[in-house]
C-alpha positions in Angstrom: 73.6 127.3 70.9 71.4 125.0 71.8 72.4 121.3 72.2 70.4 118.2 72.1 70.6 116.2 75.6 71.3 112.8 73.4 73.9 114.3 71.5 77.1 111.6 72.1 79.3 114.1 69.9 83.1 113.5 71.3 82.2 110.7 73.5 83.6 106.9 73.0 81.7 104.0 73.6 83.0 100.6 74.1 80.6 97.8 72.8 81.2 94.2 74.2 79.9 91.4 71.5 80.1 94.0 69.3 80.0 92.0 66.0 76.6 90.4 66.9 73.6 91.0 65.0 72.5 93.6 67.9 75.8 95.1 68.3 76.4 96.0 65.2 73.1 97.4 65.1 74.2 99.6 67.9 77.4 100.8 66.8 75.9 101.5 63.3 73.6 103.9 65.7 76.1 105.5 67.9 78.3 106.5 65.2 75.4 108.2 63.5 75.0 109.9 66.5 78.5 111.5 66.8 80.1 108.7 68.9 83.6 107.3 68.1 82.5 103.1 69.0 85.0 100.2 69.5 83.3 97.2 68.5 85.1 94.3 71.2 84.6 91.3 70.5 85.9 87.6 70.9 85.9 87.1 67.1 88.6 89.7 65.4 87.7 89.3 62.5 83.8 90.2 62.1 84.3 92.8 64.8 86.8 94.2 61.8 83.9 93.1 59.3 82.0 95.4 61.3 84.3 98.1 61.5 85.2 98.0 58.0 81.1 98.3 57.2 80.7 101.6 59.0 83.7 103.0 56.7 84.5 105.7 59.2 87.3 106.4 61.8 85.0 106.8 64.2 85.1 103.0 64.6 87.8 100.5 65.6 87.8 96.8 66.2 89.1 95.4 69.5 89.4 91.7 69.9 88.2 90.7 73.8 87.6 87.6 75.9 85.0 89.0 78.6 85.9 86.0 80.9 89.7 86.3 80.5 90.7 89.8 83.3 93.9 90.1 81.2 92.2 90.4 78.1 89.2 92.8 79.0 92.5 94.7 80.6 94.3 94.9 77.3 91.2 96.0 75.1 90.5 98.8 77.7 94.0 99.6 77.4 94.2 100.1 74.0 90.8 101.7 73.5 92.0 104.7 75.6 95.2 104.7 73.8 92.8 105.0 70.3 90.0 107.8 72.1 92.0 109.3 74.9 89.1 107.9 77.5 86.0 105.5 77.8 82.6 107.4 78.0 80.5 104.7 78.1 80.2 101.3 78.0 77.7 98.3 76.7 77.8 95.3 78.8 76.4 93.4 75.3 78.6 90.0 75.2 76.5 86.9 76.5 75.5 83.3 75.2 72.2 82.7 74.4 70.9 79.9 72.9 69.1 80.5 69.9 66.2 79.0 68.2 66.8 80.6 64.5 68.2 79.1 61.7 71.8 81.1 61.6 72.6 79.3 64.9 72.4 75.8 64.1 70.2 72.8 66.1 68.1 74.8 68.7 69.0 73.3 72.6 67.2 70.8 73.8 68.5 70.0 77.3 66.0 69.4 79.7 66.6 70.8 83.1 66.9 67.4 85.0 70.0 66.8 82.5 71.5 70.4 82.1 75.4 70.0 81.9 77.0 72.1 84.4 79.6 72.8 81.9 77.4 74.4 80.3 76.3 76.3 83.2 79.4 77.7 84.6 80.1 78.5 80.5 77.3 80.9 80.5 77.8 82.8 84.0 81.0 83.1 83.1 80.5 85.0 80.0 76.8 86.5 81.0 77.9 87.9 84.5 81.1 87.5 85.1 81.9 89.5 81.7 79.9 92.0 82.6 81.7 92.7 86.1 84.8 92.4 84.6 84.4 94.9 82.3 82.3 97.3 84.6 85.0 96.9 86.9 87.9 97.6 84.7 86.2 100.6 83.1 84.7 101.9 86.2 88.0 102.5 87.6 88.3 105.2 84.4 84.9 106.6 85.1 85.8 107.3 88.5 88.8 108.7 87.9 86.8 111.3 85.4 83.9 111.4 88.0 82.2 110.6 84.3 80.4 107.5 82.4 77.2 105.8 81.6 77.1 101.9 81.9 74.7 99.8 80.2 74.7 96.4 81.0 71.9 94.0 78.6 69.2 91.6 80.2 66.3 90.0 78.6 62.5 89.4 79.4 64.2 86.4 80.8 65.8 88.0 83.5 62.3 89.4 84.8 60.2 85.9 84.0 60.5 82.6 83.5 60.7 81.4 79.5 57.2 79.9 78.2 58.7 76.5 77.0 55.4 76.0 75.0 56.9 79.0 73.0 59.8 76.2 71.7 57.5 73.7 71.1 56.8 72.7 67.3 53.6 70.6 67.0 54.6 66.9 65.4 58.2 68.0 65.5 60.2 64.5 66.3 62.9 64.2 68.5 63.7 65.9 72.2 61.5 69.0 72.4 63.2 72.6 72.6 64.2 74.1 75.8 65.6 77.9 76.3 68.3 76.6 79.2 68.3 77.7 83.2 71.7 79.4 83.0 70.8 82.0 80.3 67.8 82.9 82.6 69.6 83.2 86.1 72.4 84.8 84.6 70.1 87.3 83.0 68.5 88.5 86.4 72.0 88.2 87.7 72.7 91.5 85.2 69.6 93.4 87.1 70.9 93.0 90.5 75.0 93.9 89.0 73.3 97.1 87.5 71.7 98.3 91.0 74.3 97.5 92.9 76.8 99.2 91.3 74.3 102.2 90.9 74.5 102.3 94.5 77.9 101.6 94.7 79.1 104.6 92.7 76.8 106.7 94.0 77.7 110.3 94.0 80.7 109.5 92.0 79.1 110.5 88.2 79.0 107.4 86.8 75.7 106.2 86.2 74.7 102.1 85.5 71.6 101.1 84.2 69.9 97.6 82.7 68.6 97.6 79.2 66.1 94.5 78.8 65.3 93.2 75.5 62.5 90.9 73.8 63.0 88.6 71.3 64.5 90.1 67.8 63.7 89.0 64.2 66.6 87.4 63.0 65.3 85.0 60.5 62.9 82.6 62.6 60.7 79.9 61.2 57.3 81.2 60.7 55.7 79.0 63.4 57.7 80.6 66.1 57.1 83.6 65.0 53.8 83.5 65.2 53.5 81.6 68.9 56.1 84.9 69.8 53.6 87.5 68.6 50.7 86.0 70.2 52.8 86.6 73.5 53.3 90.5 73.0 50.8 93.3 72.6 52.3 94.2 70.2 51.9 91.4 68.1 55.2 90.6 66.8 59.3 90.7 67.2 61.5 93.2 67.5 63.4 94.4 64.3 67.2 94.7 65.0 67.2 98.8 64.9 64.5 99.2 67.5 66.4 99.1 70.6 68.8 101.4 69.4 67.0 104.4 70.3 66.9 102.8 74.1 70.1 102.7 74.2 71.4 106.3 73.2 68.7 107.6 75.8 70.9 105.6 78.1 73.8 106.5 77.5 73.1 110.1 76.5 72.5 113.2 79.0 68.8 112.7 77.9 68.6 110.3 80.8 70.9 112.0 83.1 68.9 111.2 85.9 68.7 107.9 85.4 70.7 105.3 87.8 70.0 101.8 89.0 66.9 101.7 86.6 65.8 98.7 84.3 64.2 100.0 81.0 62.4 97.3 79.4 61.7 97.3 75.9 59.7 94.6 75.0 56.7 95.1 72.6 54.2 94.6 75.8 55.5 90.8 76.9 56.4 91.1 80.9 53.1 93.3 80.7 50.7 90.3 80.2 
């Protein structure tokens, strides 16, 4: 019988910031497809919101601290005593300062006056999470000589932020600023994903960069329209449209895919 090359029937997937407005979306999306998902995340709770909302036993919550080794240890630990083994894994967890409502007072640090707390804060859970976790679950997919990794990046790992984007005419007060560190740490994730292609070359497991644009997520009509006169497409992402990218990924459709960045965008690094 024929089989479809992005069925994910039988395989687990472990999804880091799972509980996130993408993540959820993504585990809502591999369960549909056949795939048992633990949703990780550093807040128990809604990862078990989560969980609870997808009202199957295909999905289980895992609390994880992407920073902490001992912790990504013990979620990787208990995920293969829940599934048996790790099939693939989403590299999802980061910081990024947001300029919706949901999230509060947009950031406004300039540059010149970026804290470096703040800095080492964000490479700690934008890359060094990721290498953490690719590490720790590599060592399974090697064993296997089996696994897809996707590790996350954003426009912003490709080109630099348009601050003008930010900016809200007669607005008073400092001006909005996306920060440095979610930027560099974001083209950090690129290189990560090819060299660890390389690395594991020959050895089944296959790692690959998903980039993302901007997604809806209740922005104020201003910013959505200076972010739609970016794209040629005209607008932002809905939360469900990058799902699809990311079962090719971590499906057999894309089986001879390594080291590659797919960027799904609506049109913005093209311009």
């Amino acid at each position: 019988m024929w089989k479809s090359p992005f069925d994910l029937e039988g395989r687990t997937v472990l999804i880091t910031g799972g509980a996130g407005l993408l993540g959820a979306a993504y585990a809502n999306a591999l369960v549909r497809s056949g795939a048992s998902v633990v949703i990780a995340d550093i807040d128990l709770a809604a990862a078990e919101r989560v969980a609870r909302g997808l009202n199957t036993p295909a999905a289980c919550a895992m609390e994880i601290d992407v920073t902490d080794p001992d912790s990504v240890n013990e979620a990787v630990t208990s995920t293969v005593s829940w599934s048996g083994a790790i099939d693939g894994l989403v590299n999802n967890a980061a910081l990024d300062p947001k300029f919706d409502p949901q999230h509060g007072p947009p950031p406004t640090q300039a540059f010149e006056e970026y804290p470096l707390d703040l800095w080492t804060r964000e490479l700690a859970v934008n890359l060094t999470g990721q290498f953490l976790c690719a590490q720790r679950i590599g060592r399974l997919m090697r064993d296997r000589k089996r696994g897809s990794i996707v590790n996350v990046s954003s426009i912003y790992g490709l080109v630099g932020p348009d601050q003008r984007l930010y900016e809200e005419p007669g607005a008073e007060g400092p001006p909005r600023i996306k920060p440095v560190s979610y930027c560099v740490t974001k083209s950090g994730v690129i290189g990560l994903t090819r060299y660890l292609a390389a690395y594991w070359a020959g050895q089944g497991i296959r790692v690959n960069t998903l980039t993302l644009g901007g997604v809806f997520n209740g922005h104020d009509e201003g910013f959505v329209r200076r972010y739609g006169s970016r794209t040629p497409l005209g607008r932002m992402a809905r939360v469900d449209e990058y799902c699809g990218a990311l079962m090719f990924l971590l499906s057999d459709a894309s089986s001879y895919m390594t080291g590659a960045n797919l960027v799904v965008d609506g049109g913005w690094t093209a311009w």
